[in-house]
MARBA-3410 file (N, C-alpha, C, O; in Angstrom, 1 decimal):
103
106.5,137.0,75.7,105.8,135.8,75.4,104.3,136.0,75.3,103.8,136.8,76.0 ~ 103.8,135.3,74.3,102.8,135.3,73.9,101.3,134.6,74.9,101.6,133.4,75.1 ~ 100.1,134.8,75.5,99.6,134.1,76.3,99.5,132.4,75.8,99.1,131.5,76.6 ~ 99.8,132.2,74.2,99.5,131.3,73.7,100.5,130.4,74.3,100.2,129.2,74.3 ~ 101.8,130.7,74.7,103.0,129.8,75.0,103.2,130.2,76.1,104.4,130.3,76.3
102.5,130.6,77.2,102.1,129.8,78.8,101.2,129.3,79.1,100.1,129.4,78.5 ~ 101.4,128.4,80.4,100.8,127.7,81.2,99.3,128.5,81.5,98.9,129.6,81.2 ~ 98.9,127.5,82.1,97.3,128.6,83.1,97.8,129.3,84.2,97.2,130.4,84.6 ~ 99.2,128.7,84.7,99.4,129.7,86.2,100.4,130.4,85.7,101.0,131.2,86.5 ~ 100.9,130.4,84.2,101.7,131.8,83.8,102.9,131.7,83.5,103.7,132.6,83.0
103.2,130.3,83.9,105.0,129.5,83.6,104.9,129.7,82.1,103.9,129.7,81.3 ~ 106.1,129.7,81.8,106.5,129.4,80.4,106.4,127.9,80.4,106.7,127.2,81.3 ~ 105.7,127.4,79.1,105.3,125.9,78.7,106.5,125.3,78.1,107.4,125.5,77.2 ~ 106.2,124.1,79.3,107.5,123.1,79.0,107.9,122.8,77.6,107.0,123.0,76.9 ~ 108.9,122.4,77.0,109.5,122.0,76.1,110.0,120.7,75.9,110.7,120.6,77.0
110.1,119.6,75.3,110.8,118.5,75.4,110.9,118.5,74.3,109.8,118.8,73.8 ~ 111.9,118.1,73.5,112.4,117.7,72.5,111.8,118.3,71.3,111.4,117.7,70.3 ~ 112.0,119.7,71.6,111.2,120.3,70.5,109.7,120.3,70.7,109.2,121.3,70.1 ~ 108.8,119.4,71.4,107.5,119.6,71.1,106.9,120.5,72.3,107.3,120.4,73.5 ~ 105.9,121.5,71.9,105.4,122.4,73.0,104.4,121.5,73.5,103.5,121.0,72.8
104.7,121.3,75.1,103.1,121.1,75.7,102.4,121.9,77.1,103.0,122.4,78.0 ~ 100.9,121.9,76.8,100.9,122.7,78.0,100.8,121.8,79.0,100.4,120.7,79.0 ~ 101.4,122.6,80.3,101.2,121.9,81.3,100.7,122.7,82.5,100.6,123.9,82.3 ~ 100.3,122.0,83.8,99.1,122.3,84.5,99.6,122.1,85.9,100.3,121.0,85.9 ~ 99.5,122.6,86.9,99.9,121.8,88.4,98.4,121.0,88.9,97.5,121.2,88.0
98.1,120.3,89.8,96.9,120.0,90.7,96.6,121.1,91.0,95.3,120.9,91.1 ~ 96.8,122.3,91.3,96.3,123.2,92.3,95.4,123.9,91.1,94.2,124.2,91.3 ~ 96.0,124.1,89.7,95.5,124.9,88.7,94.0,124.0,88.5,92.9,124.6,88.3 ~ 94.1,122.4,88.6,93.3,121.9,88.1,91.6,121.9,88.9,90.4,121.8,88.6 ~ 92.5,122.2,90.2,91.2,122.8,91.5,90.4,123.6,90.8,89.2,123.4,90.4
91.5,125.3,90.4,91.2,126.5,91.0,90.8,126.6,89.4,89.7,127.1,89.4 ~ 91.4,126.3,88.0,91.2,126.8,87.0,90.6,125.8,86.5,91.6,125.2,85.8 ~ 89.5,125.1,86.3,89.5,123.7,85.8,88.7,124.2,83.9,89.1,123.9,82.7 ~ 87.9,125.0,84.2,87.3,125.4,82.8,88.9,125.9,81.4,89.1,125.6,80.2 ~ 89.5,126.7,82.3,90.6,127.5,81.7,91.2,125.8,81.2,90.9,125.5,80.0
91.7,125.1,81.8,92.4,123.5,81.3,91.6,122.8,80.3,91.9,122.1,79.4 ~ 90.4,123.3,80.7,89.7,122.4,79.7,89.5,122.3,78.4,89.4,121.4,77.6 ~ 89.7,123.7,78.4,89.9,124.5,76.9,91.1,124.4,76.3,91.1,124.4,75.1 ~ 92.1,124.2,77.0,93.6,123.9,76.5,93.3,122.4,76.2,93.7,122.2,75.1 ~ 92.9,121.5,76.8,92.9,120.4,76.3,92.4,120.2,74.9,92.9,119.6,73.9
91.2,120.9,75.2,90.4,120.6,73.8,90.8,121.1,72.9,90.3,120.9,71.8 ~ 91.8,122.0,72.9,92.2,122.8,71.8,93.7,122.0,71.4,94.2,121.8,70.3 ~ 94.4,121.7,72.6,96.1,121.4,72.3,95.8,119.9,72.0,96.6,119.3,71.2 ~ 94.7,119.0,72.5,94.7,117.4,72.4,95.1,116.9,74.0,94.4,116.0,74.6 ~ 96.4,117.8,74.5,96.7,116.7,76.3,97.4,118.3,77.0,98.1,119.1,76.4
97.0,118.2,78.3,98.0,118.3,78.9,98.4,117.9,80.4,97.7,117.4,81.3 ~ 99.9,118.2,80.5,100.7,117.6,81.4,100.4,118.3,82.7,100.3,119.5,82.9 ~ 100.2,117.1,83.9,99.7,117.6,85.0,101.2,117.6,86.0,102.1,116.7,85.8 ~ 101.3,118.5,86.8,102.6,118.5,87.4,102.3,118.2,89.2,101.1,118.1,89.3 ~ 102.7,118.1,89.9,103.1,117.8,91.5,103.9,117.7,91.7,104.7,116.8,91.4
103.9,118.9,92.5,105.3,119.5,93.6,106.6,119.7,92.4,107.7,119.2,92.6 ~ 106.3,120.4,91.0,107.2,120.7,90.0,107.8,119.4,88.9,108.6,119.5,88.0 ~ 107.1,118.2,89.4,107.6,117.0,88.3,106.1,116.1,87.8,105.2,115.6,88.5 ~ 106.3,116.2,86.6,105.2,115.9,85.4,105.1,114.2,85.8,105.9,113.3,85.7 ~ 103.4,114.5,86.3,103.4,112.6,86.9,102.0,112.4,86.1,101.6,111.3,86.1
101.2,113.4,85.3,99.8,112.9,84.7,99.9,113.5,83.6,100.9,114.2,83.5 ~ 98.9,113.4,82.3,98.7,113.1,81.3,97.1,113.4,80.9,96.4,112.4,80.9 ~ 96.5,114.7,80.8,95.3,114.8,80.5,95.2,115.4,79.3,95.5,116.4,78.7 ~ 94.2,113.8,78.8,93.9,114.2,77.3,92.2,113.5,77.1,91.5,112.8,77.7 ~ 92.2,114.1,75.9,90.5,114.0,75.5,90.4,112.3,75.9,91.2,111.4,76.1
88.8,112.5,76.0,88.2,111.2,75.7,87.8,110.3,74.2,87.0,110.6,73.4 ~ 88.4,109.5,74.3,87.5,108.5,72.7,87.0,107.5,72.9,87.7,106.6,73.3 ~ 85.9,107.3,72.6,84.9,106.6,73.0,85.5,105.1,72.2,86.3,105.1,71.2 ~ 85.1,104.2,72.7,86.4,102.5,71.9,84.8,102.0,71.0,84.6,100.8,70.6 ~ 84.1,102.7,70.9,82.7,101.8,70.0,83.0,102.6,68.8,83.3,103.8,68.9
83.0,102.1,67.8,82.7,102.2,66.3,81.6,101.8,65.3,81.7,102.1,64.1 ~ 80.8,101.2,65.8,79.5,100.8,65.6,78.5,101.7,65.7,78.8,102.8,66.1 ~ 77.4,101.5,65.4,75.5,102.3,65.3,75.4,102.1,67.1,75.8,101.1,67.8 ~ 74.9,103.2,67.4,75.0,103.1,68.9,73.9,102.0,69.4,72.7,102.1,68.9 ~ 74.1,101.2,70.2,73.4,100.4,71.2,71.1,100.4,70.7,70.3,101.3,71.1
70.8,99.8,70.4,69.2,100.0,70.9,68.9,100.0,72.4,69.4,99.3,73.3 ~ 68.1,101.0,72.6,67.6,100.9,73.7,67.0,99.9,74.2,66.4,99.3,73.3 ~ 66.7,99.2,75.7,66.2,97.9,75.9,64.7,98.1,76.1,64.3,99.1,76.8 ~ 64.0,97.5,75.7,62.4,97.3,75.9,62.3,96.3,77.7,62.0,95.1,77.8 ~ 62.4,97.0,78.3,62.3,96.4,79.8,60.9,95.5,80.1,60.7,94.4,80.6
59.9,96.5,79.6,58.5,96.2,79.4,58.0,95.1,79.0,57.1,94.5,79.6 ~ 59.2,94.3,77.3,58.7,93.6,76.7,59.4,92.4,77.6,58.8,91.3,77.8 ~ 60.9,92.6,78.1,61.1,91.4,78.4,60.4,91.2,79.9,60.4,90.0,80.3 ~ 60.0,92.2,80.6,58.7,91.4,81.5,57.9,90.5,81.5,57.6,89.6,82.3 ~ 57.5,91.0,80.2,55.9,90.4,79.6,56.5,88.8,79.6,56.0,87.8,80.1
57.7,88.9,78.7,58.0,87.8,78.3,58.7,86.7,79.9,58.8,85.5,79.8 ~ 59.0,87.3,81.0,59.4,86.0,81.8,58.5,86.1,82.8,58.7,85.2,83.7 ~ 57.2,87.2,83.1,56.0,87.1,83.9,55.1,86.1,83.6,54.8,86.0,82.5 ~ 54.4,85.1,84.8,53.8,83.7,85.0,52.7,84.4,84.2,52.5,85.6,84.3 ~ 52.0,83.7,83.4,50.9,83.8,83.0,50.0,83.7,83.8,50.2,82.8,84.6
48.8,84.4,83.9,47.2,84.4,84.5,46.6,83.0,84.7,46.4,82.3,83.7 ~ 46.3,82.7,85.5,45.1,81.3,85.5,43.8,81.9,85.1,43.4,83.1,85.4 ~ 43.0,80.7,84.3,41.7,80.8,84.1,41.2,80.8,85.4,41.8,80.7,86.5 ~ 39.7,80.8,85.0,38.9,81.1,85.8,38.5,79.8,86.9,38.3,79.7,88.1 ~ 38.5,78.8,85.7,38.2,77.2,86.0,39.1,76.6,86.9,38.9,75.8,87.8
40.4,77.2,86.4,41.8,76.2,87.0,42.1,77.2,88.5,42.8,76.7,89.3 ~ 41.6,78.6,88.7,41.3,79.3,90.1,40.8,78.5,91.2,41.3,78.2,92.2 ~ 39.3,78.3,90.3,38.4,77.5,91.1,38.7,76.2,92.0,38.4,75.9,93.1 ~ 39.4,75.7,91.0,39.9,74.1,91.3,41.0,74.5,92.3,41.2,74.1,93.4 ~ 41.6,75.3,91.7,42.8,75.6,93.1,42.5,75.6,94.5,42.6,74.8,95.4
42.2,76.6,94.5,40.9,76.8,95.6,40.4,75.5,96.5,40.6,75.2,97.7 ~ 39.6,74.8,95.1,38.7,73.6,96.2,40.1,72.9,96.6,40.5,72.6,97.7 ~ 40.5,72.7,95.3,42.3,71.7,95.8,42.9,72.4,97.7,43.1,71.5,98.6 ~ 42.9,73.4,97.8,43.6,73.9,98.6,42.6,73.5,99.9,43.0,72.7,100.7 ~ 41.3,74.2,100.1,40.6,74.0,100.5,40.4,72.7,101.7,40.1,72.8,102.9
40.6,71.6,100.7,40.0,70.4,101.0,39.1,69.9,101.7,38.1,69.8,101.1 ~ 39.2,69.6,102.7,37.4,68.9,103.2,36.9,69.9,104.2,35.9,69.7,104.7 ~ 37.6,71.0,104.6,36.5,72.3,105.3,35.4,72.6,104.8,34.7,73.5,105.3
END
């Protein structure tokens, strides 16, 4: 057998129904994680095993957006926009005496 039709730890790759997939234990996914990764990206998935019976399913990611990516947010502007405005100089003053009062 060819390295292409085993596993990472060296099993002959499962078969079902005709289709080849590779598959992987937890322990490989510890100890060999780069070596899996490469199978993934190359085969599309593979089958994760524990204690000899196929319970996971590792396959690429695809992103669910189909659109122009996101604008970034202007944090800055919407500051500006819900920060209290400045008092004049006049309406300081008055505060002041307002507060002040007959001291």
């Amino acid at each position: 057998m060819t390295a292409q039709n085993r596993s990472v730890d060296g099993r002959p790759i499962v078969r079902h129904t005709c289709l080849t997939m590779a598959t992987a234990s937890v322990r490989d996914l510890r100890n060999h994680f780069p070596k899996i990764k490469k199978i993934v990206e190359s085969e599309g998935e593979v089958i994760v095993t524990e204690k000899g019976h196929p319970k996971y399913k590792l396959t690429l990611f695809t992103s669910g957006r189909t659109g122009p990516p996101a604008r970034p947010k202007d944090y800055m502007a919407r500051l500006r926009r819900y920060q209290a405005r400045p008092l004049s100089a006049a309406a300081s003053k008055s505060l002041v005496e307002d507060n002040r009062g007959d001291r």
